[in-house]
Backbone as CSV, one residue per row, in Angstrom:
resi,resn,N_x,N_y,N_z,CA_x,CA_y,CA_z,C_x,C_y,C_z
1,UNK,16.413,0.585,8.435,15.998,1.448,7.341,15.176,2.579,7.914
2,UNK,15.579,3.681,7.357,14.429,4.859,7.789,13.819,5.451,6.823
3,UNK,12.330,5.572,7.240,11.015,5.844,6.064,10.466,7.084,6.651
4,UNK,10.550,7.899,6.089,10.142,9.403,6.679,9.696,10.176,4.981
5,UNK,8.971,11.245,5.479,8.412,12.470,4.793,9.759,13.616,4.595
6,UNK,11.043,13.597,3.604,11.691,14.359,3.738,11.557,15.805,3.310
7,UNK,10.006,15.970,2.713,9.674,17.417,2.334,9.134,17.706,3.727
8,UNK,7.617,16.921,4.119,7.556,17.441,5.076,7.606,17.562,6.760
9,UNK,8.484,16.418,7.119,9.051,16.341,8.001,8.047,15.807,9.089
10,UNK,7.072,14.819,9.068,5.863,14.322,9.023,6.196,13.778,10.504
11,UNK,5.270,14.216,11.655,5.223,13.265,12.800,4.171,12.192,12.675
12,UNK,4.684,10.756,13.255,3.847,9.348,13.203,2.963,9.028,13.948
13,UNK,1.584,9.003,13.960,1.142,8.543,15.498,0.845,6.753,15.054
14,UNK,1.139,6.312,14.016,1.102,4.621,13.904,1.468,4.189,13.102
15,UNK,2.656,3.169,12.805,3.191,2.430,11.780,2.824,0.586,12.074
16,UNK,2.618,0.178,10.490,1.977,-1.241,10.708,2.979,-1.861,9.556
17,UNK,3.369,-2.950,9.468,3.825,-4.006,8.397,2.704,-4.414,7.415
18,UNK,2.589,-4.563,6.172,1.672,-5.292,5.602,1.514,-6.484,6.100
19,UNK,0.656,-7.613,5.205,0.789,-8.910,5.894,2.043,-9.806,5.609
20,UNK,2.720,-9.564,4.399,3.679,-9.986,4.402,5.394,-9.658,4.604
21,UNK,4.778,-8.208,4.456,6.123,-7.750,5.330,6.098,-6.877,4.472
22,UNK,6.145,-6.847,3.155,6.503,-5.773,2.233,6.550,-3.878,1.908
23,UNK,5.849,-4.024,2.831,5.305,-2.842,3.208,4.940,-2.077,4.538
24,UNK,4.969,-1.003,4.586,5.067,-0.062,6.080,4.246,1.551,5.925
25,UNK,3.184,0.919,6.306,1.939,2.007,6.730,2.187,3.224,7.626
26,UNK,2.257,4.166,7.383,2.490,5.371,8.466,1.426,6.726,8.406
27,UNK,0.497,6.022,9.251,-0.420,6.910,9.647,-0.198,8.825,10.316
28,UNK,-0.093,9.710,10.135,0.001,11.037,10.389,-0.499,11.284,11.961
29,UNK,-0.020,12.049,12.764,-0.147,12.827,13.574,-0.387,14.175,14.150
30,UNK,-1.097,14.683,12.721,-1.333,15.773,12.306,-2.880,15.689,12.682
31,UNK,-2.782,17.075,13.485,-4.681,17.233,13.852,-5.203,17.599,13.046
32,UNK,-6.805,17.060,12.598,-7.575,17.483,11.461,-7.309,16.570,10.184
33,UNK,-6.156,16.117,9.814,-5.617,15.609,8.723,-5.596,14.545,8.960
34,UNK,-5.988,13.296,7.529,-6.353,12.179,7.446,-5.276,11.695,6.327
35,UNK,-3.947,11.554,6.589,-2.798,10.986,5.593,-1.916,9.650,6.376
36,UNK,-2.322,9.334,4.850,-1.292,8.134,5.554,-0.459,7.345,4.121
37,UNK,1.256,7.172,4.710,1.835,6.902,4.130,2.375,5.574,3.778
38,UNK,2.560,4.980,2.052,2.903,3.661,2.065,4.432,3.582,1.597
39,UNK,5.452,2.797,2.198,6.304,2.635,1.120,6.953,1.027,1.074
40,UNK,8.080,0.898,0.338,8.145,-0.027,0.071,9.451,-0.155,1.181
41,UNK,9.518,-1.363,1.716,10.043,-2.464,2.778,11.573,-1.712,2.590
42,UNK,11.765,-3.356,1.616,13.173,-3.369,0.852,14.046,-1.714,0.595
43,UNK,13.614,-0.751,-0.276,14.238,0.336,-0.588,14.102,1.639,0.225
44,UNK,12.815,1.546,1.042,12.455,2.878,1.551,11.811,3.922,0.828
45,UNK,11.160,3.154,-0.307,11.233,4.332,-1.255,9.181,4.249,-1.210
46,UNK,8.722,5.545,-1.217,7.386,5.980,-0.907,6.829,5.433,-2.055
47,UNK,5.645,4.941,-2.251,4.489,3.771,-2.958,3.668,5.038,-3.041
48,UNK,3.247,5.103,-1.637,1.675,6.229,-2.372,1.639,6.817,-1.149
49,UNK,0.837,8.092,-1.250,-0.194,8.737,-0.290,-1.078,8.585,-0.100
50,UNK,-2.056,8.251,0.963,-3.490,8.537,0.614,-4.275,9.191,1.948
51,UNK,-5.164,9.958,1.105,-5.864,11.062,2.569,-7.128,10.883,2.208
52,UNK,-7.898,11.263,3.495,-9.139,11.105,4.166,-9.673,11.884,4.248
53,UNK,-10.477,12.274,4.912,-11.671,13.197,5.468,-10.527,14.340,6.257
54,UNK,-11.085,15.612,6.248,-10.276,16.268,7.327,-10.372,15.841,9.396
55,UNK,-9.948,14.911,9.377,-10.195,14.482,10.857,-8.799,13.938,10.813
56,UNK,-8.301,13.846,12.097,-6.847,13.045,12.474,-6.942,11.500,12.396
57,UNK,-6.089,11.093,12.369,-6.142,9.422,12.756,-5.784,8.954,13.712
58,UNK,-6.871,8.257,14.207,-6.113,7.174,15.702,-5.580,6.132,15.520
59,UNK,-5.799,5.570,14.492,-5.465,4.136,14.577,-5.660,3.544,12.957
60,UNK,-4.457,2.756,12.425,-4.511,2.035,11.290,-4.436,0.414,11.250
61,UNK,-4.748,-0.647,10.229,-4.047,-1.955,10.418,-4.409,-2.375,9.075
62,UNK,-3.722,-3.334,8.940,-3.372,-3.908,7.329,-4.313,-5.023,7.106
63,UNK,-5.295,-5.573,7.099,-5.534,-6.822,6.399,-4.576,-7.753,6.721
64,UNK,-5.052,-8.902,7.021,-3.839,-10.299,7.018,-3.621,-11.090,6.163
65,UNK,-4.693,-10.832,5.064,-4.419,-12.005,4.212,-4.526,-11.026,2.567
66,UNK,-5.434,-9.639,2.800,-5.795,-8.754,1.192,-5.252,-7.876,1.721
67,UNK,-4.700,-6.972,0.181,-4.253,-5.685,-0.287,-5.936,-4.704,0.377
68,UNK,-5.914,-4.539,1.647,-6.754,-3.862,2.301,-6.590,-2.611,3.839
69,UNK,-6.901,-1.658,3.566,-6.389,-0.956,4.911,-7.643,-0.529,5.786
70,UNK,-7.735,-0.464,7.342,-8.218,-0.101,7.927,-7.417,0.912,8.978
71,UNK,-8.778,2.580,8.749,-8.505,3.336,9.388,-9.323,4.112,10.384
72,UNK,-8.880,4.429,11.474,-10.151,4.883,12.393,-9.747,6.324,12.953
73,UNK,-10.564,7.101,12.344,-10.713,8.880,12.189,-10.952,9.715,13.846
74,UNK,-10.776,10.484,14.182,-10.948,11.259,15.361,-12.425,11.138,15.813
75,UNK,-13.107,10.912,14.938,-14.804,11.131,15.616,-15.358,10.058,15.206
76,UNK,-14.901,8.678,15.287,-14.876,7.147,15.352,-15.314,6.647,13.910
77,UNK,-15.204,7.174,12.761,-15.443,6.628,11.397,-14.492,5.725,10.996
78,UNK,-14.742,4.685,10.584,-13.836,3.465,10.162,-13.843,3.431,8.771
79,UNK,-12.639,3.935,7.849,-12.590,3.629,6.710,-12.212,2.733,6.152
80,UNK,-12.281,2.353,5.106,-11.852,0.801,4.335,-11.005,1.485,3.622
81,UNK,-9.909,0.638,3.268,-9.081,1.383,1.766,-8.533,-0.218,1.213
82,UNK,-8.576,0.116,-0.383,-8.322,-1.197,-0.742,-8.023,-0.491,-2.372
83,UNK,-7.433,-1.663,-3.271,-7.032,-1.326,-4.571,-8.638,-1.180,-5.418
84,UNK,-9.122,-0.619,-6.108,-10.325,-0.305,-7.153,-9.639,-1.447,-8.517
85,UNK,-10.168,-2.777,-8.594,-10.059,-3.472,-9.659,-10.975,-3.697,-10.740
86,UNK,-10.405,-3.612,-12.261,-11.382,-3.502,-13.113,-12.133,-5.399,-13.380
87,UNK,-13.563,-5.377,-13.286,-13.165,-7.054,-13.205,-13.225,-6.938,-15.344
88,UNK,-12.615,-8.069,-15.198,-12.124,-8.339,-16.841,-12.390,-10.147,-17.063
89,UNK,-13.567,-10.565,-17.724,-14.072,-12.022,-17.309,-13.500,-12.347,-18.793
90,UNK,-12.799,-11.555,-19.291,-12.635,-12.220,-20.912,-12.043,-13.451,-21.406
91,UNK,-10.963,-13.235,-20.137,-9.819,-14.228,-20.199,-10.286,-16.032,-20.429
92,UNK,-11.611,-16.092,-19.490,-11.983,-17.383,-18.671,-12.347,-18.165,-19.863
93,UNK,-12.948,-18.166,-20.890,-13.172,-18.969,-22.626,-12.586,-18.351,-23.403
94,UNK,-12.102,-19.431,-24.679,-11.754,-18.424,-26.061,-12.782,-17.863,-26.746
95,UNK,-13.909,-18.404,-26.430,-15.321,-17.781,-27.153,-16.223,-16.864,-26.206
96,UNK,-15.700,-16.616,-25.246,-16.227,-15.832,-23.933,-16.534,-14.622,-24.837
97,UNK,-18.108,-14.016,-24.875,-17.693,-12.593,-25.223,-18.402,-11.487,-24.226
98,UNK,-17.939,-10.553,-23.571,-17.952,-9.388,-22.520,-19.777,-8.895,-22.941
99,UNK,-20.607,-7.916,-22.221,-21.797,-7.984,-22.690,-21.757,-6.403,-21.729
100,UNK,-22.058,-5.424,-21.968,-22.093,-3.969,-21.799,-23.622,-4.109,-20.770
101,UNK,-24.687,-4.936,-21.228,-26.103,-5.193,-20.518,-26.311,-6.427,-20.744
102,UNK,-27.346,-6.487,-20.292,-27.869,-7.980,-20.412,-28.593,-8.538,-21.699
103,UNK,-28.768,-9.992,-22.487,-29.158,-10.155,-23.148,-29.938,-11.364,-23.254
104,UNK,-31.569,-11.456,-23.810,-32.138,-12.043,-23.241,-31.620,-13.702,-24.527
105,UNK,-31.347,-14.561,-23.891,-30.852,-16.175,-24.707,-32.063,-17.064,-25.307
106,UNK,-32.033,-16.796,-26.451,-33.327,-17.985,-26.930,-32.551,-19.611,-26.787
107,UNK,-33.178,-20.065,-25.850,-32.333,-21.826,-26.273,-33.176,-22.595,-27.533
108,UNK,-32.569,-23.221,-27.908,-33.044,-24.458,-29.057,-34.137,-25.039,-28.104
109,UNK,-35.129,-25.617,-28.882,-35.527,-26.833,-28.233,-35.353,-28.017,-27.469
110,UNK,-34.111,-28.749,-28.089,-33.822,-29.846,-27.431,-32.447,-29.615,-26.778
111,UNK,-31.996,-28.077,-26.346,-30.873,-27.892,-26.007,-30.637,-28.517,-25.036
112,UNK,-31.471,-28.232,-23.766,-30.693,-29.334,-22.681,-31.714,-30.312,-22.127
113,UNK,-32.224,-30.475,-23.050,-32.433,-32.033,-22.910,-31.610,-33.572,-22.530
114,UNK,-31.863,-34.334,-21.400,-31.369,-35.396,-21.274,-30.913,-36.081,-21.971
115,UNK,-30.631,-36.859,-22.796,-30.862,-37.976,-24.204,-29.369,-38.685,-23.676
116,UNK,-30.240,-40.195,-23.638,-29.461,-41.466,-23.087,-28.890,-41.440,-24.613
117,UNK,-27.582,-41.916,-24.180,-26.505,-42.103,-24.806,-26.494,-43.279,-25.695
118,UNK,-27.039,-44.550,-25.578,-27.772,-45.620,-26.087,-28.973,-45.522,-26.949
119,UNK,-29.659,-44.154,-26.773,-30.894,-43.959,-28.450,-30.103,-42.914,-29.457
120,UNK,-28.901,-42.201,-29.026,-28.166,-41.597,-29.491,-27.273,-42.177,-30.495
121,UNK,-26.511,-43.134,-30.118,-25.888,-44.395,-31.057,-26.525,-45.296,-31.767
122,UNK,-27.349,-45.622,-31.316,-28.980,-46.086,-32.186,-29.400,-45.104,-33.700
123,UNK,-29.359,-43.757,-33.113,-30.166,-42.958,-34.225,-28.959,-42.728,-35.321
124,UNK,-28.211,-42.407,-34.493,-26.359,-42.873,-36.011,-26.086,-43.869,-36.645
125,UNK,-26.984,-44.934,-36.271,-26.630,-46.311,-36.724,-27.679,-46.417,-37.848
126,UNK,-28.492,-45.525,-37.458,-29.704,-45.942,-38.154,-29.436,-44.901,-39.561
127,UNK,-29.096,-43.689,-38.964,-29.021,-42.674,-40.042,-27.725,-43.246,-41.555
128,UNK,-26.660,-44.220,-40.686,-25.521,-44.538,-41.216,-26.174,-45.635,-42.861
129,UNK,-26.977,-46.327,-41.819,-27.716,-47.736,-42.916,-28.555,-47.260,-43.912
């Protein structure tokens, strides 16, 4: 398969596999310029662009196990690149509710209190009679 820049006719100075294969990183060879290209395995077909600082790139590599990139710039800056996820905790209870700030919780009194299970069945027995 061949993965190239057909607008702009892009020289490579480093191509990497994701970790699972799916993908093929192609770092630029362009002085000054910080681009680097993703596409997809299977079709050849370009995923994304993404650029940097105006400095060249020496060197890229994928993460082995996360959706994570490492890149290292002409004047030794190491960038991170990774997906921006929204976290979303809503899902985790049906009564879960999301909180914009913090809010301060009055507990009950005897909320978490110990209470043996044996004066507990006692006080139902008693309440029952």
């Amino acid at each position: 398969r061949e993965f190239l820049d057909k607008v702009d006719t892009t020289k490579w100075r480093r191509c990497v596999f994701s970790s699972e294969g799916n993908y093929v990183l192609g770092a630029t060879a362009e002085k000054g310029e910080h681009h680097m290209h993703v596409w997809n395995r299977d079709n050849g077909q370009l995923v994304r662009k993404l650029s940097g600082p105006k400095e060249s790139v020496l060197d890229v590599h994928w993460h082995p196990s996360r959706a994570v990139l490492v890149s290292c710039s002409g004047s030794g800056r190491v960038l991170v690149w990774s997906k921006v996820c929204a976290e979303n905790y809503s899902a985790f209870a049906p009564n879960f509710k999301e909180l914009e700030e913090n809010e301060e919780y009055v507990e009950r009194e005897d909320e978490f209190d110990i209470i043996d299970e044996r004066e507990v069945v006692k006080k139902k027995q008693e309440e029952e009679e």
